[in-house]
C-alpha positions in Angstrom: 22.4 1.1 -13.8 22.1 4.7 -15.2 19.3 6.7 -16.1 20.3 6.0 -19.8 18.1 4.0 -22.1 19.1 2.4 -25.5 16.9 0.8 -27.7 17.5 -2.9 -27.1 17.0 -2.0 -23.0 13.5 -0.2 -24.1 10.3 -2.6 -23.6 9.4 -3.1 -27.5 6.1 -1.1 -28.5 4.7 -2.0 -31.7 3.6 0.9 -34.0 0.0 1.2 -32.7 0.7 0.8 -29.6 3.4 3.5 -29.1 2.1 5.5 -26.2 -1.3 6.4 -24.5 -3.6 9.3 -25.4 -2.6 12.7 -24.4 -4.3 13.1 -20.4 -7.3 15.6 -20.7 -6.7 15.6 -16.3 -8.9 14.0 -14.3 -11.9 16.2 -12.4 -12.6 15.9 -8.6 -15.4 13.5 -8.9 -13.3 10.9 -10.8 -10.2 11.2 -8.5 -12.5 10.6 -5.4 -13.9 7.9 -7.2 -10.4 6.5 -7.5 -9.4 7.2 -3.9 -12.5 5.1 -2.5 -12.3 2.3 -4.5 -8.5 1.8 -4.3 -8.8 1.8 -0.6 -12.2 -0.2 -0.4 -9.8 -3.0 -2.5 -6.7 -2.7 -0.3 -8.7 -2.3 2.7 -9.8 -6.4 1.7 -6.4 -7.7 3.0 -7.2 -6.0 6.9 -10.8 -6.8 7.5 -9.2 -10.2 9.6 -6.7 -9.0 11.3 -8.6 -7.7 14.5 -11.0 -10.7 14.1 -8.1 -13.3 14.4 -9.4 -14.4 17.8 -12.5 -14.4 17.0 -12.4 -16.3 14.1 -9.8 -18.5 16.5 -12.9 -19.7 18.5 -15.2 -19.8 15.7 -13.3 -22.4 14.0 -11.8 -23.8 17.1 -8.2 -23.7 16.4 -5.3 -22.0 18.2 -4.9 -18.4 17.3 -1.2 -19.5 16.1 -3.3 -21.1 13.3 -5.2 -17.9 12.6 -2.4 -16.1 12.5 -1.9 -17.8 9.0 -5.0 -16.7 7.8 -2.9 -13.1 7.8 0.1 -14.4 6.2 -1.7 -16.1 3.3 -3.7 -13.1 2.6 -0.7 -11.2 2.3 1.9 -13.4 0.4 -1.6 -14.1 -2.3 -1.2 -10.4 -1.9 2.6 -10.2 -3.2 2.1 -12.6 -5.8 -1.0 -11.0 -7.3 0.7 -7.5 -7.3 3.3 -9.1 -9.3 1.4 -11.0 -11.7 -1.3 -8.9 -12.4 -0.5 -5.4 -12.3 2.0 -5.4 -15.0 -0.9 -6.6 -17.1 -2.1 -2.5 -17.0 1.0 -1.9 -19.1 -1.1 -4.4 -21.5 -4.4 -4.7 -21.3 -7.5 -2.2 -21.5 -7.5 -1.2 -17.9 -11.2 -0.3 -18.6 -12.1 -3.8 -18.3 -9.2 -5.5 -16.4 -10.0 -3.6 -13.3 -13.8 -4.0 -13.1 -12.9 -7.8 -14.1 -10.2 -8.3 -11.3 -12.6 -6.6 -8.6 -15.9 -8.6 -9.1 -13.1 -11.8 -8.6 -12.2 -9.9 -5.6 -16.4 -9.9 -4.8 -16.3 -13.8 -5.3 -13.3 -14.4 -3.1 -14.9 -12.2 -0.3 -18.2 -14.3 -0.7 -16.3 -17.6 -0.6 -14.7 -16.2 2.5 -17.8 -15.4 4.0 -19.5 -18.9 3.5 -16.0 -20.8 4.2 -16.8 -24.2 6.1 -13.7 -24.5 7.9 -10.2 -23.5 8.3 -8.4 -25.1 5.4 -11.3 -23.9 3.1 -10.4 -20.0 4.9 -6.9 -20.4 4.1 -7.8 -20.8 0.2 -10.1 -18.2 0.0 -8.0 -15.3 2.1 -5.4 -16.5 -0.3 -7.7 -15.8 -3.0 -8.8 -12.1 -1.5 -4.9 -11.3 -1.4 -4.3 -12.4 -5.3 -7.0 -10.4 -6.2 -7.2 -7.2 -4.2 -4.5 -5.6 -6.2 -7.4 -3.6 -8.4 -5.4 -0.4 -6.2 -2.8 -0.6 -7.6 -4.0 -0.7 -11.0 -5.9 2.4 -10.7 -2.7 4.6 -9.2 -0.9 4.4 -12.9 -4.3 4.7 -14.6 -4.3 8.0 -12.6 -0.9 9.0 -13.3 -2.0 8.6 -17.6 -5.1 10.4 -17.2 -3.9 13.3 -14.9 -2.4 16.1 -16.6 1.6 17.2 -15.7 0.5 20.1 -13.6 -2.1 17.8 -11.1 -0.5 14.5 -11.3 1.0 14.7 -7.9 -2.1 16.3 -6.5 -4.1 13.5 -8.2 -1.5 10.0 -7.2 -1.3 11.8 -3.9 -5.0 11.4 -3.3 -5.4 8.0 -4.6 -2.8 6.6 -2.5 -4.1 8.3 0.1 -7.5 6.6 -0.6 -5.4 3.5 -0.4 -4.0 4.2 2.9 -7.2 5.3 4.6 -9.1 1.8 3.7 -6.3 0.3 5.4 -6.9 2.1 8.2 -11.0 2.1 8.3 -10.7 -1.6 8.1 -8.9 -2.2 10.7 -10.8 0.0 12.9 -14.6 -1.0 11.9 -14.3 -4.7 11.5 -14.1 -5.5 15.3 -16.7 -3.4 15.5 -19.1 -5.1 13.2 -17.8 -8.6 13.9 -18.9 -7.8 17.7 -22.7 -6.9 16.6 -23.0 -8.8 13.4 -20.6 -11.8 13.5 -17.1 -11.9 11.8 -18.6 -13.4 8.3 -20.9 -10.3 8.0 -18.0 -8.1 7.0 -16.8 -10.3 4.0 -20.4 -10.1 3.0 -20.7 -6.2 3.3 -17.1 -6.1 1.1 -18.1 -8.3 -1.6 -21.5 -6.6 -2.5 -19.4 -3.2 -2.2 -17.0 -4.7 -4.5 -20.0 -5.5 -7.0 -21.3 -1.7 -7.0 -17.8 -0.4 -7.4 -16.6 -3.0 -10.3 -20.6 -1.4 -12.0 -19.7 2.0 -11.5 -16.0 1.5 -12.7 -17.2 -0.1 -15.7 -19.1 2.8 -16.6 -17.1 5.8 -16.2 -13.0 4.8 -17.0 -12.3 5.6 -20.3 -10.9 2.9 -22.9 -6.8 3.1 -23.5 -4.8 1.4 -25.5 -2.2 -0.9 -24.5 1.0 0.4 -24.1 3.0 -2.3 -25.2 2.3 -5.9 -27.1 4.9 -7.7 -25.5 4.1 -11.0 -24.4 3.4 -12.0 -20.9 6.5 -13.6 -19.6 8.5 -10.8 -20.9 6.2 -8.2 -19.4 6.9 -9.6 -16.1 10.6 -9.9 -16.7 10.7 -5.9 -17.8 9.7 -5.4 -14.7 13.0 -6.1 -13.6 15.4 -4.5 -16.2 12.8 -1.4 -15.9 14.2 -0.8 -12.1 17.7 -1.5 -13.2 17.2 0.9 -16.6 17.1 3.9 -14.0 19.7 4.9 -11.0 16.5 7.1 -9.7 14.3 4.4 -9.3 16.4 1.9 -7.0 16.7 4.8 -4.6 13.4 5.6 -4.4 12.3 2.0 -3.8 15.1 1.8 -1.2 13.4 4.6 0.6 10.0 3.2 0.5 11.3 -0.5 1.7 12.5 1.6 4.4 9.8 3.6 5.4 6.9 0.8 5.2 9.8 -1.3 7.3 9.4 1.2 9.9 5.3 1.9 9.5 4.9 -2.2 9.9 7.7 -2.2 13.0 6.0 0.5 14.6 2.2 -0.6 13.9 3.4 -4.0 15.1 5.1 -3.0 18.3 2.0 -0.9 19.1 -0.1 -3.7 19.6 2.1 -5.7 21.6 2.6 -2.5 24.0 -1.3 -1.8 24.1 -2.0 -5.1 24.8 0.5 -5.6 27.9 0.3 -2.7 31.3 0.0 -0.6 31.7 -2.5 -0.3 29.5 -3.9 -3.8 29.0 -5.7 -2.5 25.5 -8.9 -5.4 23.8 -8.3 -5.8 20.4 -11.2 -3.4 19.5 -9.9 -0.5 21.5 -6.2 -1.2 19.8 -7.8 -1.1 16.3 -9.4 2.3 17.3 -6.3 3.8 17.3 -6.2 3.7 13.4 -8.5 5.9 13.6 -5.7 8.5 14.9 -4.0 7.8 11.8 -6.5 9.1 9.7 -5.3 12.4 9.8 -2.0 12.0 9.1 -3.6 10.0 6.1 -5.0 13.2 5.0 -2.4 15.6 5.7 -0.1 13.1 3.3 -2.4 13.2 0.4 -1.1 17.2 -0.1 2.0 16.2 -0.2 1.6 15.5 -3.9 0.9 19.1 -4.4 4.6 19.6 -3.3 6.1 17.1 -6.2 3.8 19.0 -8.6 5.5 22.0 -7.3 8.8 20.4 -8.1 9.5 20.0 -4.3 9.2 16.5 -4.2 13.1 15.2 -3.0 13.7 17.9 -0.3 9.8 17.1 1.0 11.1 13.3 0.8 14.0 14.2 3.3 11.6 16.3 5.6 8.9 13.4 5.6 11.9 10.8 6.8 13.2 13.6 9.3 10.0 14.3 10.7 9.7 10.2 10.9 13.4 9.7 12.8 11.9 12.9 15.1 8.9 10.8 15.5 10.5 7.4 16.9 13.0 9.2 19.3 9.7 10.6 20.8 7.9 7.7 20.8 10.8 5.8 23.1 10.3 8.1 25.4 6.4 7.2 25.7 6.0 3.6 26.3 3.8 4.6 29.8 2.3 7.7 28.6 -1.2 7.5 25.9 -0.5 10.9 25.4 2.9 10.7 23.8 1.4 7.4 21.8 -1.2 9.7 20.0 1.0 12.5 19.4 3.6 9.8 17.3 0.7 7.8 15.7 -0.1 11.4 14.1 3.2 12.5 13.1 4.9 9.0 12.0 1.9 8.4 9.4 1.6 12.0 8.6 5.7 11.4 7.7 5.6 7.7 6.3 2.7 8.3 4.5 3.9 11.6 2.6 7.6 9.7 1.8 5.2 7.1 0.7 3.3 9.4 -1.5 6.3 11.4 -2.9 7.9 8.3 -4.1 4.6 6.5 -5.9 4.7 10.2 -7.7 8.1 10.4 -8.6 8.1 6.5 -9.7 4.8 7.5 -12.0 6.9 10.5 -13.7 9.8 8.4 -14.7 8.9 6.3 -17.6 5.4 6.8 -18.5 5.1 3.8 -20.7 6.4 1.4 -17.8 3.9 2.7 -14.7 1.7 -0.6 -14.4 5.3 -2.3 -14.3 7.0 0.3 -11.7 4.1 0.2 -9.5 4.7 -3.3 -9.2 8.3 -2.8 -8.1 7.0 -0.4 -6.3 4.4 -3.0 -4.5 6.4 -5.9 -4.1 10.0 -3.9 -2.3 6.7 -2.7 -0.2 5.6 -5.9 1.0 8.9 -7.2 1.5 9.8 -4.4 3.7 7.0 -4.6 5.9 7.5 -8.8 6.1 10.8 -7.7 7.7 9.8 -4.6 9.9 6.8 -7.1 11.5 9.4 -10.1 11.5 11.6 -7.6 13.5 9.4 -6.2 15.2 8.4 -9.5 17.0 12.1 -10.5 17.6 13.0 -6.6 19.0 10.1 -7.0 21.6 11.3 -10.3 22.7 15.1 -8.9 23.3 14.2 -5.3 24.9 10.8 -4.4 24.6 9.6 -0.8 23.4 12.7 1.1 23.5 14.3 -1.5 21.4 12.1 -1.6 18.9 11.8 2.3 18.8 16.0 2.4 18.4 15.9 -0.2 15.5 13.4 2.1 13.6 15.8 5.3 14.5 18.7 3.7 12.8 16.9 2.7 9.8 15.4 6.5 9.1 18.9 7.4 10.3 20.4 5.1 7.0 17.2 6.3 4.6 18.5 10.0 5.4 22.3 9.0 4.4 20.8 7.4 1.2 18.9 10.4 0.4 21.2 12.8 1.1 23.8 11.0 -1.1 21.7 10.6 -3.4 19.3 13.8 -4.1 20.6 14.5 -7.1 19.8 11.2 -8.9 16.5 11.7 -7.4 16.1 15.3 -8.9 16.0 14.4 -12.2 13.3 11.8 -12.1 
């Protein structure tokens, strides 16, 4: 578990396929490109979860039931980031992406025409397996951006990623309330149409980087993450930070829902809207790893997030204080967040389709647990609880970190 590689631990590259072309960079117009389609895929998996009542009394079943509508969408979710992403490390990514998101288009379609319940529950599973075009197009960044922008560039893709989530949650309410929930599944298919057109048009071909076959791809995966001390402790810190981002997010809605403040689902989903700008303000914190400032910005991104939770337990009565920490804990979650996608993409460039999908999965998992906690903190003691469970968790990310800067320097 060193950042040593021998030989028989390297992936096997044949001879024409030993390593992508040299990056020319990537201009402003293609990096937006990226950014919007990346978060108009991601943002597939959230279109529902404002809608769960609604869809509730659509379907007449109990919104317990719905609630599994979410789940399946996002386990689909974990298994397609696992299964297909490491297939950018093999594949021309020029045609799996286009390919995976007109699938996406088909499963949003099927969604939107669903008969009943069961028939909803195969199809959101269907949009999760295949919303993971995202997370091809961060590594196919990373190759094409030059060394000098690639933080800049991953930094604005991600952050592409993170806004659709947001934007998603906040409009579908909105259009479900004027239009009808299946209305939105057919506005995201037909967007995924134009954007798997335009994409097909403008990426440029690459060669595979490796020939190995399939089951071994998905085992490198695996031995990748153990080849390198640097990138265990970077995925340690992002399972803890989306831990604390799902916690939080979850908590929130069970606090805006209850008084004082007695919150409607639309009015909760508005708040994401407050998260935009912390979005934003994380996409420059790629600018800081190009800068070669990427582990001390890590430790200031988790210190502004423990800053972030003590303030927040002190506001479970005040809309105010709410605001203020929706701001500054996804301005400091989603700049860790950033900082480590970058970092992971500068460690073995042959082996980024495979470390985003470490990279995905310890993501999910971490924010099963912080909702799963978040639920069970509520129950026991309510706001403050939940806010002193995130605090300790920071508090441990910081120890990590701070142990373990050094490893993290030289990735």
């Amino acid at each position: 578990m060193t950042n040593k590689t021998t030989a028989a631990d390297t992936t096997r590259v044949s001879a024409h396929h030993v390593s992508a072309p040299v990056a020319r960079g990537m201009n402003g117009g293609l990096t937006l490109l990226f950014a919007l389609a990346g978060g108009a895929a991601v943002g597939n998996l959230y279109w529902a979860q404002p809608l769960l009542s609604t869809i509730a009394r659509s379907l007449h079943i109990s919104s317990g039931s719905a609630g599994l509508l979410v789940t399946l969408t996002q386990i689909g979710y974990a298994i397609g980031a696992f299964l297909v992403v490491p297939l950018g490390d093999r594949l021309n990514r020029s045609r799996l992406i286009p390919v995976i998101m007109l699938a996406s288009a088909l499963a949003l379609a099927a969604s939107a025409v669903a008969p009943g319940f069961t028939a909803l529950l195969v199809t959101f599973a269907l949009v999760g397996v295949t919303t993971v075009a995202g997370q091809l197009l961060i590594p196919l960044a990373g190759d094409l951006a030059r060394d000098d922008q690639r933080g800049r560039v991953v930094g604005t893709v991600a952050s592409g990623i993170l806004i659709g989530i947001l934007v998603s949650r906040a409009i579908s309410g909105v259009v479900a309330d004027a239009f009808g929930w299946r209305t939105i599944y057919w506005v995201a298919a037909a967007l995924m149409v134009v954007l798997a057109m335009v994409l097909a048009r403008v990426l440029p071909t690459m060669p595979s980087r490796t020939s190995t076959s399939y089951p071994a791809l998905l085992a490198s995966v695996i031995t990748t993450v153990r080849r390198h001390r640097s990138v265990q402790v970077t995925l340690f810190l992002g399972v803890i930070a989306m831990m604390v981002f799902t916690l939080f997010w979850t908590a929130l809605t069970f606090l805006l829902s209850a008084a004082p403040f007695d919150w409607s689902a639309s009015q909760i989903g508005l708040i994401s809207l407050v998260g935009l700008v912390g979005a934003l303000a994380a996409q420059r914190a790629g600018r800081l790893h190009d800068r070669g400032w990427s582990v001390p910005a890590t430790g200031t991104g988790l210190l502004l997030a423990l800053a972030s939770v003590l303030l927040s337990a002190t506001g479970a009565h005040s809309i105010i204080i709410v605001l203020i920490v929706v701001l500054l804990l996804n301005t400091a979650i989603q700049a860790v967040n950033v900082l480590n996608q970058t970092r992971l993409m500068s460690i073995e460039p042959q082996s980024r389709s495979r470390l985003n999908t470490a990279f995905v999965t310890c993501n999910f998992i971490g924010g099963t647990i912080g909702s799963a906690l978040a639920a069970a903190l509520w129950q026991t003691g309510g706001w403050a609880l939940v806010m002193g469970g995130a605090a300790i968790m920071l508090a441990l990310a910081l120890i990590v970190w701070a142990v373990a800067r050094r490893t993290l320097s030289v990735a």
